[in-house]
DOVODO-697801 format. One record per atom (N, C-alpha, C): residue in one letter; x negated, y, z. Coordinates in steps of 0.001 Angstrom, whole numbers, plus 500000, padded with zeros to 6 digits. Last residue first. Layout:
<rs>
AXYZ
...
</rs>
This chain:
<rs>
X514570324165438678
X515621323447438302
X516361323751437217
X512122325180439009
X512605323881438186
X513888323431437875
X512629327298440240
X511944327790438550
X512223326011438427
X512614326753443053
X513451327755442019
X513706327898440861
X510488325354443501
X511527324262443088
X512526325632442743
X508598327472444327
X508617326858443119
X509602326076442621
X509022327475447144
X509630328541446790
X510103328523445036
X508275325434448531
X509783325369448611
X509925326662447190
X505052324061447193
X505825325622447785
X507226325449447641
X503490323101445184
X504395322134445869
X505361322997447021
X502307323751442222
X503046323903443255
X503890323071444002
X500174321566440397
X501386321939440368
X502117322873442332
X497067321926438954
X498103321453440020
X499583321944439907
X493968321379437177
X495447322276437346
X496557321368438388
X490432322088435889
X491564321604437186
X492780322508437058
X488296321288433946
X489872322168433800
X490793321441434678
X485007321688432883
X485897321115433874
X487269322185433694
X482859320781430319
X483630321745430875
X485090321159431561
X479528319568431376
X480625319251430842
X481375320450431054
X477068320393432142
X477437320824431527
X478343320391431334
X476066318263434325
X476104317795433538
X476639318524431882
X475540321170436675
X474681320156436576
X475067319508434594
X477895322679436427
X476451323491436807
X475680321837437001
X480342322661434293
X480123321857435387
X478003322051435630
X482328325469433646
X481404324681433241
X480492323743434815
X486014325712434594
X484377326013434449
X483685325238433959
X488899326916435706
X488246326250434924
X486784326675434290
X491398325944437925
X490371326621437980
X489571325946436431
X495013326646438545
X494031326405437491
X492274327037438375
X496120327667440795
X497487326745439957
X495911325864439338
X497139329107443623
X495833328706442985
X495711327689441912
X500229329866444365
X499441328732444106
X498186329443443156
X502563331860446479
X501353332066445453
X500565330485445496
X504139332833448464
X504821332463447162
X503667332744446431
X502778332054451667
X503352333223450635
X503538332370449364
X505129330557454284
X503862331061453383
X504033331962452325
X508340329050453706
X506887328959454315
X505953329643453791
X511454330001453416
X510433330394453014
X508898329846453476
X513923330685453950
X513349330140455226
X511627329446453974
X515684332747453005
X515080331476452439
X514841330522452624
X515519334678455067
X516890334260454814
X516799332587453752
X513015335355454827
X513297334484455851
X514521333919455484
X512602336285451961
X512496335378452264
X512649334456453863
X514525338660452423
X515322337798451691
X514005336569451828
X512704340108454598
X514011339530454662
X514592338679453837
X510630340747452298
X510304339802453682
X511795339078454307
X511491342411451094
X511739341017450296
X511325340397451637
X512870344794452556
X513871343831451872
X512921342677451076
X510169345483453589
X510828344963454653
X511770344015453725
X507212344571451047
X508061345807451700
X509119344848452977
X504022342556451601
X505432342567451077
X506995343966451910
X502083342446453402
X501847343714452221
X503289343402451857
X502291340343455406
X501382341762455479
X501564342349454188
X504523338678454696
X504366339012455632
X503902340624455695
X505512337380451899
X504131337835452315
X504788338755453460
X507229335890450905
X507172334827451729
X505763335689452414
X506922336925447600
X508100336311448320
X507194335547449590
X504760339568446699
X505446338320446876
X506379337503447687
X506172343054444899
X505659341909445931
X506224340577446216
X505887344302442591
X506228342869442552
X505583342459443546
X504987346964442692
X505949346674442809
X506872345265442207
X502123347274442471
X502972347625441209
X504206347639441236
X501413346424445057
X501466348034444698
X502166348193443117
X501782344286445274
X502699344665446058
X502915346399445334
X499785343034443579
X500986343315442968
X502390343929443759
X497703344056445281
X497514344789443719
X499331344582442912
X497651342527447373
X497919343735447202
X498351344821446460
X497979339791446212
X499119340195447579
X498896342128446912
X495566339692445040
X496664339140443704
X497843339695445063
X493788340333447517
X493812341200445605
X495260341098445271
X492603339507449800
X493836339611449383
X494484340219448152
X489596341154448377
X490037340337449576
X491820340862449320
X488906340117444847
X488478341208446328
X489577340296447389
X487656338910442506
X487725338618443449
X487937339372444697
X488652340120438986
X487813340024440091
X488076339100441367
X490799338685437962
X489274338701436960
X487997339321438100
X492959336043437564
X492064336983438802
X491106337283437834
X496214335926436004
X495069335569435878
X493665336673436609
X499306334281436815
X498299335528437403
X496969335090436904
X502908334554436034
X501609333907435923
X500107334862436041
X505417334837438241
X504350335613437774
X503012334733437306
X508810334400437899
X507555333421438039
X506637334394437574
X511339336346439979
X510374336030438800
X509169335047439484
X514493336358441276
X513258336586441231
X512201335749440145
X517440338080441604
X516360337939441119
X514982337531441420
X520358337579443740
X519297338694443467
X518717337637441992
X523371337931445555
X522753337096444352
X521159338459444454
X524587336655448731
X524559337787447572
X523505337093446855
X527363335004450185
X525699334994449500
X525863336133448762
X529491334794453483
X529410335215452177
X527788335133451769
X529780333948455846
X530626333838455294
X530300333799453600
X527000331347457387
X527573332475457105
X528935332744456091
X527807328987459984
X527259329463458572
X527568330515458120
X528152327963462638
X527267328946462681
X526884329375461179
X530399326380462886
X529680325782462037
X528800327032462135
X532885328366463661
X532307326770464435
X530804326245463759
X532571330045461169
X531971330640462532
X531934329414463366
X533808328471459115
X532641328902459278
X531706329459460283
X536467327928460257
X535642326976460207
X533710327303460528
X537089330540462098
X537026330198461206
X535917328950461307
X536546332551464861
X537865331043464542
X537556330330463801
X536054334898463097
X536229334313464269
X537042333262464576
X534840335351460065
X536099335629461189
X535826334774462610
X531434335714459286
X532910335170459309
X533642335426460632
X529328338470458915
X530014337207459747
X531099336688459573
X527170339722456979
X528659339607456985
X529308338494457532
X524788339435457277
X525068340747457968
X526580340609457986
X523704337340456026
X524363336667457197
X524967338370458293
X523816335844453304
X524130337057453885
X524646337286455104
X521858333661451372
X522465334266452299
X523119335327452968
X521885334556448106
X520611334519449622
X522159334580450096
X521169332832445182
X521656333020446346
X521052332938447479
X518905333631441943
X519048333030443287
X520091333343444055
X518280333316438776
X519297333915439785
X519094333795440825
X515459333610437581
X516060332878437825
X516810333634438823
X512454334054434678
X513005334442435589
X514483333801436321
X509096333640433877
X510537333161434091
X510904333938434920
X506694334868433116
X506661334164432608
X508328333225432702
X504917337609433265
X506426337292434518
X507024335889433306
X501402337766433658
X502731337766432823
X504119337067433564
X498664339850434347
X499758339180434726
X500856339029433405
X495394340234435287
X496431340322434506
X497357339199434826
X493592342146437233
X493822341256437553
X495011341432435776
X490209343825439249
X491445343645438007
X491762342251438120
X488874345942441381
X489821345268441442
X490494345227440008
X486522348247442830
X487194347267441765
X487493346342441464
X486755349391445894
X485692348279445555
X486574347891443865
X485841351519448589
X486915351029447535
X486011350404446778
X484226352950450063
X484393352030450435
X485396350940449405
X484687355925449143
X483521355818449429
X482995354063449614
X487437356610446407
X487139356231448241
X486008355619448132
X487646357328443816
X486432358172444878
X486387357546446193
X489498355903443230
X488421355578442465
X487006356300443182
X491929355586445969
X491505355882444449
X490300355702444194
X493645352509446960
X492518353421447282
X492070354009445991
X495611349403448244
X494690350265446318
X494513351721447286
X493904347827450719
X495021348920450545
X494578348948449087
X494111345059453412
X493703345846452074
X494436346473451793
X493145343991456484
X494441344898456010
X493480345123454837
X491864343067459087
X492185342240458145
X493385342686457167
X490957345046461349
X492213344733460852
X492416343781459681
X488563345319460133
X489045345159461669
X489947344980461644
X488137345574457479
X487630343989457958
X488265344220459625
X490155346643455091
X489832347015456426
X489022345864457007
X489097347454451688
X489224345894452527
X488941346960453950
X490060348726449422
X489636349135450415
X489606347717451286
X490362348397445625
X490600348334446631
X489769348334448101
X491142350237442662
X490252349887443594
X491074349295444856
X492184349167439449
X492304350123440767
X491341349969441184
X494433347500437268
X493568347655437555
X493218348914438332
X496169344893435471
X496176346232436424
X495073346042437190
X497452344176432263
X496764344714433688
X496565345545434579
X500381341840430776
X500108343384431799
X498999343029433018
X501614340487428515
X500948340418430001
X500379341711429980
X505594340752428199
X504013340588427746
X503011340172428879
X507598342040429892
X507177342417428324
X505288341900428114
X509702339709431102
X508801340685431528
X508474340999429954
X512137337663430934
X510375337131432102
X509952338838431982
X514543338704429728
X514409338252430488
X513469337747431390
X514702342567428628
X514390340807428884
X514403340056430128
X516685344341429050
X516390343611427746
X515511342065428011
X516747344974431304
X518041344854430737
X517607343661429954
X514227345023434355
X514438344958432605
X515781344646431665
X515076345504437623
X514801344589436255
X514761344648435165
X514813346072440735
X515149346882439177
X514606345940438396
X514863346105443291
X515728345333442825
X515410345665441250
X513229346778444875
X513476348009444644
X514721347347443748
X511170345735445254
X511814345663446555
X512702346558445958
X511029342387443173
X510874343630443079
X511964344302444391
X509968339537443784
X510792340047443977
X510842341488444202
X507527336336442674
X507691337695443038
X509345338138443477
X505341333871443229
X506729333966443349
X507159335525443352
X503135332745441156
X503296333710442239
X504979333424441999
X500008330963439687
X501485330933439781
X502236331513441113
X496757331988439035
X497864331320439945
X499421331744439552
X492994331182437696
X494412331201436841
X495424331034438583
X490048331879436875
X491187331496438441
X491922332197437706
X487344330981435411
X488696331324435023
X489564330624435771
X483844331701435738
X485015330534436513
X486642331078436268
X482684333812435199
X482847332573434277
X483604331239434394
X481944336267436922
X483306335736436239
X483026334850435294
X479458335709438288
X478990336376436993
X480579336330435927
X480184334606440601
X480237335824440710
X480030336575438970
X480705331718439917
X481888332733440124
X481704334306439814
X478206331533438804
X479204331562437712
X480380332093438167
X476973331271441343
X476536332209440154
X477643332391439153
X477860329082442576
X478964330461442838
X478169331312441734
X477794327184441246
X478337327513440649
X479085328917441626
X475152327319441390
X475285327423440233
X476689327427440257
X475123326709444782
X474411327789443820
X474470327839442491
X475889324360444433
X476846325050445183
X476200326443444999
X473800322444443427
X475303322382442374
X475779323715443417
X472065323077445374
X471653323300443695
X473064323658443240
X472918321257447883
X472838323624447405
X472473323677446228
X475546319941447432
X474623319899447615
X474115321409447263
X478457319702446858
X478173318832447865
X476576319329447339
X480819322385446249
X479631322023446070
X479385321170447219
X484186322518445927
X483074322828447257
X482019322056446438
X487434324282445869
X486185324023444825
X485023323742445334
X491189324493445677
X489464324660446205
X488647323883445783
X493744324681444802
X492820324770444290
X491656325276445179
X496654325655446940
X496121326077445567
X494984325019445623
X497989328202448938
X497992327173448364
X497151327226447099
X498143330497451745
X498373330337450544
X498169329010449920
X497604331372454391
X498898330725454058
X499688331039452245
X494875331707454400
X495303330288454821
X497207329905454677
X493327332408451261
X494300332710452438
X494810331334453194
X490598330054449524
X492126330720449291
X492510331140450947
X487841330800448095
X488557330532449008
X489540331315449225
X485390328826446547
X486099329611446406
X486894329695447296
X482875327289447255
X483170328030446372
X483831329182446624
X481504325805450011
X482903326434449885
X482527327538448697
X479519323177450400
X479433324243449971
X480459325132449106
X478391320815452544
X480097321080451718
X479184322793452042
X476903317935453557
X476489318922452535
X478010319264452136
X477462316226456682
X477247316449455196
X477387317634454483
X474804315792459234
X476204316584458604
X476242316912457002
X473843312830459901
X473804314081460173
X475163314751459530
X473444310016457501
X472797310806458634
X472781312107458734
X476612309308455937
X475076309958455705
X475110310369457847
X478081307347455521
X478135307083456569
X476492307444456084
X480525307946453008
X479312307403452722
X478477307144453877
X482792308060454546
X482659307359452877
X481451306815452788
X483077309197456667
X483654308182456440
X483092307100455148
X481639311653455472
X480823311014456562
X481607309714456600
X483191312976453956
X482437312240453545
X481362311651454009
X485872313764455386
X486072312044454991
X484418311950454128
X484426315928457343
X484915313992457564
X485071313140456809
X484402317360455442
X483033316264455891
X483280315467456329
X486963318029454530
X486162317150453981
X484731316848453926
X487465319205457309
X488130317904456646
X487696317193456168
X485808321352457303
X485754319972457851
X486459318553458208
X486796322896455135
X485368322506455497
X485650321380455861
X489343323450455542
X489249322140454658
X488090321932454659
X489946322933459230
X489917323932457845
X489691322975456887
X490898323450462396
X490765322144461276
X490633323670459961
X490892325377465643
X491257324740464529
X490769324304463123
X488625325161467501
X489768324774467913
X490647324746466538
X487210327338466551
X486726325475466744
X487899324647467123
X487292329369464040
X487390329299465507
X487697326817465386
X485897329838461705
X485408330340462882
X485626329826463948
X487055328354458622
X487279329657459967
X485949328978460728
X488372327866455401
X486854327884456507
X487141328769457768
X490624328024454811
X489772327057453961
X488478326885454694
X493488326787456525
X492421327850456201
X491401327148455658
X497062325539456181
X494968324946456588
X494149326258456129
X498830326453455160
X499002326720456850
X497710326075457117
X499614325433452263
X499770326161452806
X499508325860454739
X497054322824451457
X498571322998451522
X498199324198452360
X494543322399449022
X495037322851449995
X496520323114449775
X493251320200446416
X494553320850446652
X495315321430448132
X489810320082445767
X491227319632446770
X492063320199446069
X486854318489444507
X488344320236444724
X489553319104445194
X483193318681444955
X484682317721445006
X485535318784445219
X480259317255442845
X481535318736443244
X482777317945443823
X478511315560442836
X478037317034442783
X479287318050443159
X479596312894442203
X478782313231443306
X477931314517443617
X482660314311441877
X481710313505441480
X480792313629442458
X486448314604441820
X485656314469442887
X484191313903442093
X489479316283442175
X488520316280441124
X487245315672441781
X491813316237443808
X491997316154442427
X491086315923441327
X492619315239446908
X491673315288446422
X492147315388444749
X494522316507449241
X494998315893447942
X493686316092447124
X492795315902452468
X493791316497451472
X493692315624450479
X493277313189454978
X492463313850453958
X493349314675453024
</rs>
């Protein structure tokens, strides 16, 4: 079973790990849908198939915070509230500017900063682009951000081989590390579009560490050199009003991403 964090008999949120999709299609692989009908066919041993109504939903090689209505009243109130933005999706990103350039003067960033565009969702390709304000298909997109830390890192450098002979060459390690930068981005979603918080910050030029499809070639490299799993993004916070008892709910997690133990130490 996942890392259950919040559970009543109207809503239950996980903590997805990177590499589970939150809902697919194909039968042959596990999502957190039906994870967690299993365990609530285990639990409560209901006739038939239990009631899971997927809020919100994260990339499958992202992390974070999911949100599922166990019945259609509670799972209709609260996507109303997603869609009407009243659900405040807060994530913690790993970034690395491809361009290396950093601020002299500070050290996290100047403040929080939005940004805001359109974006194009390809659905045949599973590809988003920013798109100007006239593309016929472009859709509005905002998001604010603050670079909240920042931290040295050593990468590897494995373009520079050790001598031949050398301890280091018996031992397949490389000779020499080069140093870079990379930042903690605290991300607050104000819309929802498809791959948004990947696209929107690839295009400002803070793409994320460990992104495959939108990240330029030099950070994709410095995260294999990482060895990196997934993309450098947690679904950190969700916080709402609870669509049955009114209470106000405030789920938060911690990253568990190789990429986060950067910023702890």
């Amino acid at each position: 079973m996942l890392d259950i964090i919040y559970e009543d008999k109207y809503i239950l949120a996980v903590h997805k790990p990177v590499g589970i999709p939150s809902q697919t299609a194909k039968i042959s692989q596990s999502d957190v849908v039906c994870i967690t009908e299993d365990y609530l066919r285990k639990k409560t041993v209901p006739k038939g198939r239990p009631y899971v109504g997927m809020i919100n939903r994260l990339d499958q090689p992202v992390e974070g915070i999911v949100l599922m209505g166990l019945d259609p009243k509670t799972t209709a109130g609260l996507t109303a509230q997603l869609r009407e933005g009243k659900i405040s999706k807060k994530y913690l990103a790993g970034v690395l500017p491809a361009d290396k350039a950093w601020p002299n003067d500070k050290e996290s960033g100047s403040g929080v900063i939005t940004l805001t565009g359109h974006i194009f969702h390809d659905k045949k390709n599973n590809f988003s682009q920013v798109v100007s304000k006239d593309h016929k298909d472009g859709k509005y997109a905002e998001l604010k951000y603050e670079l909240v830390d920042r931290v040295k890192i050593d990468i590897p450098d494995k373009t520079k081989a050790p001598d031949a002979g050398s301890d280091l060459a018996s031992e397949g390690k490389v000779a020499n590390m080069d140093q870079t930068y990379i930042a903690l981005a605290d991300i607050e979603l104000i819309t929802g579009r498809h791959h948004q918080i990947r696209v929107q910050m690839a295009n400002a030029g803070l793409p994320l560490l460990g992104d495959k499809k939108y990240a330029p070639e030099y950070v994709q490299n410095v995260s294999k050199l990482l060895n990196l799993p997934g993309v450098a993004l947690c679904a950190y916070q969700l916080h709402f009003t609870h669509p049955v008892t009114n209470d106000i709910i405030d789920l938060r997690v911690e990253p568990q991403g190789e990429w986060y133990s950067f910023f702890k130490n």
